[in-house]
N, CA and C atoms as a LAMMPS dump frame, in Angstrom:
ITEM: TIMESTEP
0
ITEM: NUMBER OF ATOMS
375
ITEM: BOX BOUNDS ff ff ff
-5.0000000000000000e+02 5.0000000000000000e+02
-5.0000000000000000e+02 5.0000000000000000e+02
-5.0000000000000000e+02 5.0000000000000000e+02
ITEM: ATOMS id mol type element x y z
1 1 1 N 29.658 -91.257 144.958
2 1 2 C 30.221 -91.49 146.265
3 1 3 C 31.722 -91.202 146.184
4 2 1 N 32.297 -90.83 147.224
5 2 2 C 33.445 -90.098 147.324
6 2 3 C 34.441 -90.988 147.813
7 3 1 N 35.566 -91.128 147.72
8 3 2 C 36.919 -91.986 148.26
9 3 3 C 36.193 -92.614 150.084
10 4 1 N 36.405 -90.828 150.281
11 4 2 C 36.442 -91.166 151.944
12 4 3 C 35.326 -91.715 151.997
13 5 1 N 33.788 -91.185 151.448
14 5 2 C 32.625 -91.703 151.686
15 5 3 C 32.833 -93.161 151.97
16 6 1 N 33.008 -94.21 150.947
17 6 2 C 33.213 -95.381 150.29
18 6 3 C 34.34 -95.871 151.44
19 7 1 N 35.233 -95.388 151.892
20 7 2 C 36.38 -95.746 152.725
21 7 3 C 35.325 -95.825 154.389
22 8 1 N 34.593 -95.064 154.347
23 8 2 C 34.133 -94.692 155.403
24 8 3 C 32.812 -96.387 156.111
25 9 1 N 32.085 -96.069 154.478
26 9 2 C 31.223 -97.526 154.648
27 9 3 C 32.181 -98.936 154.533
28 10 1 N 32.797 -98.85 154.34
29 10 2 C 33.88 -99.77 154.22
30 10 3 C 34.013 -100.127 155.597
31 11 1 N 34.379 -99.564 156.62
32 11 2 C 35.003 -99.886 157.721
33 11 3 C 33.801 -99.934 158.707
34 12 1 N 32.723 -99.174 158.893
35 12 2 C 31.483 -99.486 159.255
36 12 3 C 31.081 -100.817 159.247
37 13 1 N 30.898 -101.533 157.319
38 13 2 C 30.514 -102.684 157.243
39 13 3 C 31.501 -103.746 158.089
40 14 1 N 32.903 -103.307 158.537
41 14 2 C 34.544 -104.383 158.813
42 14 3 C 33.884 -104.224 160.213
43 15 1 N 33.308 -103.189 160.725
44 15 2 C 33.156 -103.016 162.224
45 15 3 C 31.891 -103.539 162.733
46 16 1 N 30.908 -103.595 162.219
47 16 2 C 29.755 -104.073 161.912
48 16 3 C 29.994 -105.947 161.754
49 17 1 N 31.125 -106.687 161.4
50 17 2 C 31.121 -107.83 161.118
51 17 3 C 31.079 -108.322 159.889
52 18 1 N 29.468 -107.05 159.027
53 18 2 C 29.327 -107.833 157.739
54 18 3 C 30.067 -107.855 156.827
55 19 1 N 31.491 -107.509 157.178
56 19 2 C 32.268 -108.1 155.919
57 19 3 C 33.883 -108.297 156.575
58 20 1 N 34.172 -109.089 156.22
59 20 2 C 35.688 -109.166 156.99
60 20 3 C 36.991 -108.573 156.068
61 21 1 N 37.761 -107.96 157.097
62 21 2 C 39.272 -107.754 156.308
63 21 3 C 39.609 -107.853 155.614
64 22 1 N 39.67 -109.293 155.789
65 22 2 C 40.622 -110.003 154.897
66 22 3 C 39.946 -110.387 153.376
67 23 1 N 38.588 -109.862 153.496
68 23 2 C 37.656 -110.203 152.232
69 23 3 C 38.468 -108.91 151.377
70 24 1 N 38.355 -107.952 152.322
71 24 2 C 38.388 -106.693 151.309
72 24 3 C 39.932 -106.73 151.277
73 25 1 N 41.054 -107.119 151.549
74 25 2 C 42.43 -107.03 151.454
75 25 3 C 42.417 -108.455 150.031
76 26 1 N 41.538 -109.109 149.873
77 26 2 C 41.77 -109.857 149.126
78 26 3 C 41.143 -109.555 147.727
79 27 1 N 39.803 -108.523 147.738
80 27 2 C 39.737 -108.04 146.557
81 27 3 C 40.004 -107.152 146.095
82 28 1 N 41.025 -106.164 147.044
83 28 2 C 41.847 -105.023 146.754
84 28 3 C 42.696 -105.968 145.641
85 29 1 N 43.905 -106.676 146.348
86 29 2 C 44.95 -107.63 145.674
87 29 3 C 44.291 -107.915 144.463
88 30 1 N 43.179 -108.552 144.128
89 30 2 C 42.477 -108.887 143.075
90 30 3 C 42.56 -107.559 141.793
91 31 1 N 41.801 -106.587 142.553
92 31 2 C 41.769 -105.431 141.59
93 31 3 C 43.329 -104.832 140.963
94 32 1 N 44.202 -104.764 141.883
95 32 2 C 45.124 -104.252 140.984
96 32 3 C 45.837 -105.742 140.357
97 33 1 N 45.597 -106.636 140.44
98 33 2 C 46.316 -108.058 139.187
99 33 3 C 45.56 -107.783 138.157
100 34 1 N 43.992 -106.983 138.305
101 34 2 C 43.377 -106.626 137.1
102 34 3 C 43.588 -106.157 136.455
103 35 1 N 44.324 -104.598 137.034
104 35 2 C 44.424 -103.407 136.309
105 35 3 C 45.888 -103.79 135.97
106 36 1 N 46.997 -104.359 136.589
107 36 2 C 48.528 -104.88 135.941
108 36 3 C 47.954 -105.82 134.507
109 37 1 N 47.387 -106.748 134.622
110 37 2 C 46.614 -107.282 133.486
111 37 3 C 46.429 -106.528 131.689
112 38 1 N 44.92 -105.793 132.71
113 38 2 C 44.603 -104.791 131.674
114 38 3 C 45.897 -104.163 131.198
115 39 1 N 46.771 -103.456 131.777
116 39 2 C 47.731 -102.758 131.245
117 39 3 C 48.668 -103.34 130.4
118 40 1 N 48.736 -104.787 130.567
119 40 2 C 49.771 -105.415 129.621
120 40 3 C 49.06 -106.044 128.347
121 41 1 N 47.795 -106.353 128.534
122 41 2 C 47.46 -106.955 126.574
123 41 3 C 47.008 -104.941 126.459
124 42 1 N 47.162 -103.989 127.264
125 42 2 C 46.707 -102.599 126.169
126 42 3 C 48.018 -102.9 125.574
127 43 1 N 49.296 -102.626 126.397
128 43 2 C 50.565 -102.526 125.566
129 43 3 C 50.561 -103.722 124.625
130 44 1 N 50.202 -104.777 124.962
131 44 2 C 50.347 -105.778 123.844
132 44 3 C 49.548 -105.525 122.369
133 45 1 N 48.244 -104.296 122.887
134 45 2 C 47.631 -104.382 121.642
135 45 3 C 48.256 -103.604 120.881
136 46 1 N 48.976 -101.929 121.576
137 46 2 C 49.293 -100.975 121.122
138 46 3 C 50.573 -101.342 120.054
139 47 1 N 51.718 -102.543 120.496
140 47 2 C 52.405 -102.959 119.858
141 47 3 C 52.052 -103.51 118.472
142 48 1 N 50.915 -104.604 118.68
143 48 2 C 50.76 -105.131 117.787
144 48 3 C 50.048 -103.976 116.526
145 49 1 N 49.147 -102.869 116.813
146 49 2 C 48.636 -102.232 115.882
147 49 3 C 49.906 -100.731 115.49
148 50 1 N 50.676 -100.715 116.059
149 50 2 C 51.857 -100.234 115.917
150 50 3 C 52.444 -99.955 114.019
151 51 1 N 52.427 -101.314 113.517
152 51 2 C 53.24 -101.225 111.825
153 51 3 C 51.958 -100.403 110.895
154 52 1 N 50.47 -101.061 111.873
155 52 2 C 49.229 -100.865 110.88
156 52 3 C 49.154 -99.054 110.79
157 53 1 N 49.201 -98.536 112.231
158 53 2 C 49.451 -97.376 112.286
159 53 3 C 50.445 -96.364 111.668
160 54 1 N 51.176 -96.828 111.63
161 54 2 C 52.365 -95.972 110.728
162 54 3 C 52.051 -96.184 109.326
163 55 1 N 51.584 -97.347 108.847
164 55 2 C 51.33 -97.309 107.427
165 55 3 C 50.112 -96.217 106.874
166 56 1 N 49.105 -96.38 107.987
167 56 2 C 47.674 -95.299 107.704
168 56 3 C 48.287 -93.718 107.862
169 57 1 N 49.731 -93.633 108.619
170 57 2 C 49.808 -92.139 108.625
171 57 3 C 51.006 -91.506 107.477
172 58 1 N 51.528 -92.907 107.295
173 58 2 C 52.158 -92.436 105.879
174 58 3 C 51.766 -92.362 104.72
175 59 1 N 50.279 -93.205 104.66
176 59 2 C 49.726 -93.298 103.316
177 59 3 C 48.79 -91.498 103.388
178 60 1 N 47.856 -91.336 104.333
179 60 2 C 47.678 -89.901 104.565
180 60 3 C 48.397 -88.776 104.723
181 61 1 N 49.987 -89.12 104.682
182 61 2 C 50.749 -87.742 104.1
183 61 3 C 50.816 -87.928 103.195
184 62 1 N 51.182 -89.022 102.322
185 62 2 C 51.337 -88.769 101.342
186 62 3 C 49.915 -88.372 100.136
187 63 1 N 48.795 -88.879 100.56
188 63 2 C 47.841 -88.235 100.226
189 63 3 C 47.328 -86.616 100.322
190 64 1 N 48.1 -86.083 101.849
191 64 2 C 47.88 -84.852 101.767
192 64 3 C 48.971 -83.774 100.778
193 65 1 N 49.935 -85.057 100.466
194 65 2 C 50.993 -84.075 99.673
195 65 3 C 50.376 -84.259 98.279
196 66 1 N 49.65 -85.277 98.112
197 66 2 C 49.033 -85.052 96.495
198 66 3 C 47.959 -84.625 96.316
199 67 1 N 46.992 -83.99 97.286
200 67 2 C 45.916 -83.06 97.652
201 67 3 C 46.647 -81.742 97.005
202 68 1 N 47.896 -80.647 97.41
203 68 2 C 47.731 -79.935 97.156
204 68 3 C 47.44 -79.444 96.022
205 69 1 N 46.794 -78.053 96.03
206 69 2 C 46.068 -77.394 94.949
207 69 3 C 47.65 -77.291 93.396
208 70 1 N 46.79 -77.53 92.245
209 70 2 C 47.313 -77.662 91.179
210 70 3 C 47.653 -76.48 90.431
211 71 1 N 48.242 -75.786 89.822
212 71 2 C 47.918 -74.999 88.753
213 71 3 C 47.366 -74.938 87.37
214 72 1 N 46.487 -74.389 88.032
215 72 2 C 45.367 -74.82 86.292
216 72 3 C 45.753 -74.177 85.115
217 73 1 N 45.64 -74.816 84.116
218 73 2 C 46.136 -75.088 82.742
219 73 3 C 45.081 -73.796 82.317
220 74 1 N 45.716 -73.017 81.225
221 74 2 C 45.12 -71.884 80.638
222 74 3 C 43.596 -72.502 79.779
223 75 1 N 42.722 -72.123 79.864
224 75 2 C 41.313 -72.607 78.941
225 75 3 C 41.953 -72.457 77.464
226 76 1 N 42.226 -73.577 76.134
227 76 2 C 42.317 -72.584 75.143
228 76 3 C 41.068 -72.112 74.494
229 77 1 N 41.158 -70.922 73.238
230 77 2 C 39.756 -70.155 72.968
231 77 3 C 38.915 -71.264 72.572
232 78 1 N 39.215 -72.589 71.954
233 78 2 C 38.487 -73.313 71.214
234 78 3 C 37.7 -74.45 72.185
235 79 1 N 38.028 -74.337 73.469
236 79 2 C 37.645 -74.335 74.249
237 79 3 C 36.539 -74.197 74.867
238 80 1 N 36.759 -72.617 74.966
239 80 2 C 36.349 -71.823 75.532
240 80 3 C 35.038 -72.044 74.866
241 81 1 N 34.986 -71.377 73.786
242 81 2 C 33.812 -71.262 72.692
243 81 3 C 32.757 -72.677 72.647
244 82 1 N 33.7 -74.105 73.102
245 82 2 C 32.799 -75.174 73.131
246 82 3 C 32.401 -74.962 74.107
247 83 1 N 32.56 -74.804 75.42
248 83 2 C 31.773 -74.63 76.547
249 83 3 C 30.963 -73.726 76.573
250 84 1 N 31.055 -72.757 76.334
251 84 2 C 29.514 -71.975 75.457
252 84 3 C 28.945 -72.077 74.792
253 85 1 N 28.957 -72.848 73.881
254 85 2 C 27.888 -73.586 73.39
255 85 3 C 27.186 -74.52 73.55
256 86 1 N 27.743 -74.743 74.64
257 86 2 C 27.321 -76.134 75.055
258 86 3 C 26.4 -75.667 76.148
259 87 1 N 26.703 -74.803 76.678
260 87 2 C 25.617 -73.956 77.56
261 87 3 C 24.671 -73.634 76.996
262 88 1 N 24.888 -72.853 75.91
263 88 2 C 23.731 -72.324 75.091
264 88 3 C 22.625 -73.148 74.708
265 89 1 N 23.429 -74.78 74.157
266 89 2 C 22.458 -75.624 73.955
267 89 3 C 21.711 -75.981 74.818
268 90 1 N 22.184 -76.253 75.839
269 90 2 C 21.471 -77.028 76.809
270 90 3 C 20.577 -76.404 77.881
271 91 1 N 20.47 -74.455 77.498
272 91 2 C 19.737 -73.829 77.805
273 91 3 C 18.137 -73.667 77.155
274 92 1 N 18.803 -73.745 75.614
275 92 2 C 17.954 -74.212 74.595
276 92 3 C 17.095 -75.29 74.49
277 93 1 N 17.636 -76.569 75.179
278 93 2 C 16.643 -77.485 74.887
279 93 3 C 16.129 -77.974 76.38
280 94 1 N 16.185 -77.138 77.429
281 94 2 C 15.838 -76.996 78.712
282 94 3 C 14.348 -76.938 78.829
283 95 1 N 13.703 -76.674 78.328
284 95 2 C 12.085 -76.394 77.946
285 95 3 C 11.542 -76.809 77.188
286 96 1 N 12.109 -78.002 75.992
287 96 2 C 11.983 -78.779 75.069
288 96 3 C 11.038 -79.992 75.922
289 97 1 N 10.026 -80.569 75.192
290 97 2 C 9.351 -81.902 75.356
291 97 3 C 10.331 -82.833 74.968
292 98 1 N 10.222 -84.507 75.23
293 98 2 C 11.052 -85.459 75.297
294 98 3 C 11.096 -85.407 73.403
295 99 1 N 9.815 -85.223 73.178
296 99 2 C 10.019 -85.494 71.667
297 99 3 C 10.721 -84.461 70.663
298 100 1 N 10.748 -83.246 71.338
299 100 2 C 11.135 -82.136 70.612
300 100 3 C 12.849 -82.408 70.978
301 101 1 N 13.125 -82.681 71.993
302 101 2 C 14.702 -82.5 72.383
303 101 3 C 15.172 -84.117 71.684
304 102 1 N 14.544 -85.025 71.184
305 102 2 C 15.107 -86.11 70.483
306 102 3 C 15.552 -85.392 68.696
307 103 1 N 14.532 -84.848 67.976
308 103 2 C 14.669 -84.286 67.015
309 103 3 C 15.894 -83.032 67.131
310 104 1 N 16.318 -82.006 68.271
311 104 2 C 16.936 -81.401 68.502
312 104 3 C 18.622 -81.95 68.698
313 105 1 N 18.424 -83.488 69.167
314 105 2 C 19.937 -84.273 69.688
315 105 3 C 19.746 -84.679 68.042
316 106 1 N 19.259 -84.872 67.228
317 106 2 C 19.306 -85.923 65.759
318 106 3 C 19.861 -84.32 65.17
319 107 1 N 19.323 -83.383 65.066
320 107 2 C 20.182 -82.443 64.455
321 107 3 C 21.212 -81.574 64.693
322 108 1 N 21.601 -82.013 66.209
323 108 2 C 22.86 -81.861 66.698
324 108 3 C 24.024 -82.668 65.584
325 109 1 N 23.81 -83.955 66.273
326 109 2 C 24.535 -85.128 65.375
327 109 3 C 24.775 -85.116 64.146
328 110 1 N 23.563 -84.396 62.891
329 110 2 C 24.137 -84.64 61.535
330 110 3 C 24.94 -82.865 61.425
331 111 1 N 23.951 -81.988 61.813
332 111 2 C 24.506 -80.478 61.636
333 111 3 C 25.578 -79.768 62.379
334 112 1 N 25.767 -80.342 63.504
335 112 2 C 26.022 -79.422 64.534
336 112 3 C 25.422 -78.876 65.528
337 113 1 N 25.94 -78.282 66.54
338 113 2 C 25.724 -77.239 67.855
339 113 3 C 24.926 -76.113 67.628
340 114 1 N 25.822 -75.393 66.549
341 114 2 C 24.71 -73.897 66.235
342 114 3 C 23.477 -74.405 65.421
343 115 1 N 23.107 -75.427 64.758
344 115 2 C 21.677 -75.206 64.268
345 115 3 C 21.167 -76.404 65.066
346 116 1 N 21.739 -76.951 65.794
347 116 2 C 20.746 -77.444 67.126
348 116 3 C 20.064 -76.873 67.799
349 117 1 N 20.759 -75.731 68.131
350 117 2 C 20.434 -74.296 68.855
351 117 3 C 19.647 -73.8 68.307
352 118 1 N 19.4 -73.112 66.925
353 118 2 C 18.492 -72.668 66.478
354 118 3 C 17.205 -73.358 66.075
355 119 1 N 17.528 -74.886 66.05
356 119 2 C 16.155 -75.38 65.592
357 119 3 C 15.504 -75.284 66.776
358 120 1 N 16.177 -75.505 68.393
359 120 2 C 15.349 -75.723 69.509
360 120 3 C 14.514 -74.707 69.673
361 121 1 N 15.483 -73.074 69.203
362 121 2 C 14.554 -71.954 69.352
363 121 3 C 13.59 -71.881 68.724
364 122 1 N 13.406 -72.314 67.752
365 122 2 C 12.579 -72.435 66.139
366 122 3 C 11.225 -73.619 67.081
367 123 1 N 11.396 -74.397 67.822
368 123 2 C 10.773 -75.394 68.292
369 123 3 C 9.807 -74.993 69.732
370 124 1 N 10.782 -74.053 70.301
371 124 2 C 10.536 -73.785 72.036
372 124 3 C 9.2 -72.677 71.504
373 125 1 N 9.65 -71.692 69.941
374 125 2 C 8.687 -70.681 70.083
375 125 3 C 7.306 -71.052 69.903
């Protein structure tokens, strides 16, 4: 329903009797002490969440300033070489039974990586 619509039944019902003037001049007055109301605890809230707000947007810059991207540190070769083997192994004992890859982690532990590796192959064939 539209302003005028609503303005329109309005004065119908005032002319009509079923509602008087002074009803509707009195819950006009009503409505805007509402909306003066409403408007003062919003500002009262906006104040009060005011310090909380500035703290959430300073803690998120400063989070976005320790977001940025890093410069990554060179791999060294010895490194390098463990992370391939470590692939290798764990490609190796990928197809291993629970019991075969327990015997495979026990000769990790006393031998090493490379004949872990080879026993799994020695095991998988």
């Amino acid at each position: 329903m539209s302003a005028e619509h609503a303005a329109a039944a309005l004065q119908l019902l005032i002319e009509d009797g079923k509602v008087a003037a002074a009803d509707v001049t009195r819950v006009l007055r009503r409505r805007e002490e509402l909306i003066r109301d409403l408007r003062a605890r919003l500002s009262a809230l906006e104040e009060a969440a005011r310090p909380a707000a500035n703290r959430v947007a300073k803690a998120s810059r400063r989070v976005a300033r320790s977001a940025r991207p890093q410069a990554r540190r060179a791999v060294s070769r010895a490194q390098k070489l463990a992370r391939q083997a470590q692939g290798r192994y764990l490609a190796a004992i990928r197809s291993l039974s629970k019991e075969a890859r327990a015997k495979v982690q026990a000769i990790r532990k006393s031998s090493g990586v490379v004949a872990a590796i080879k026993a799994a192959r020695s095991l998988a064939a």
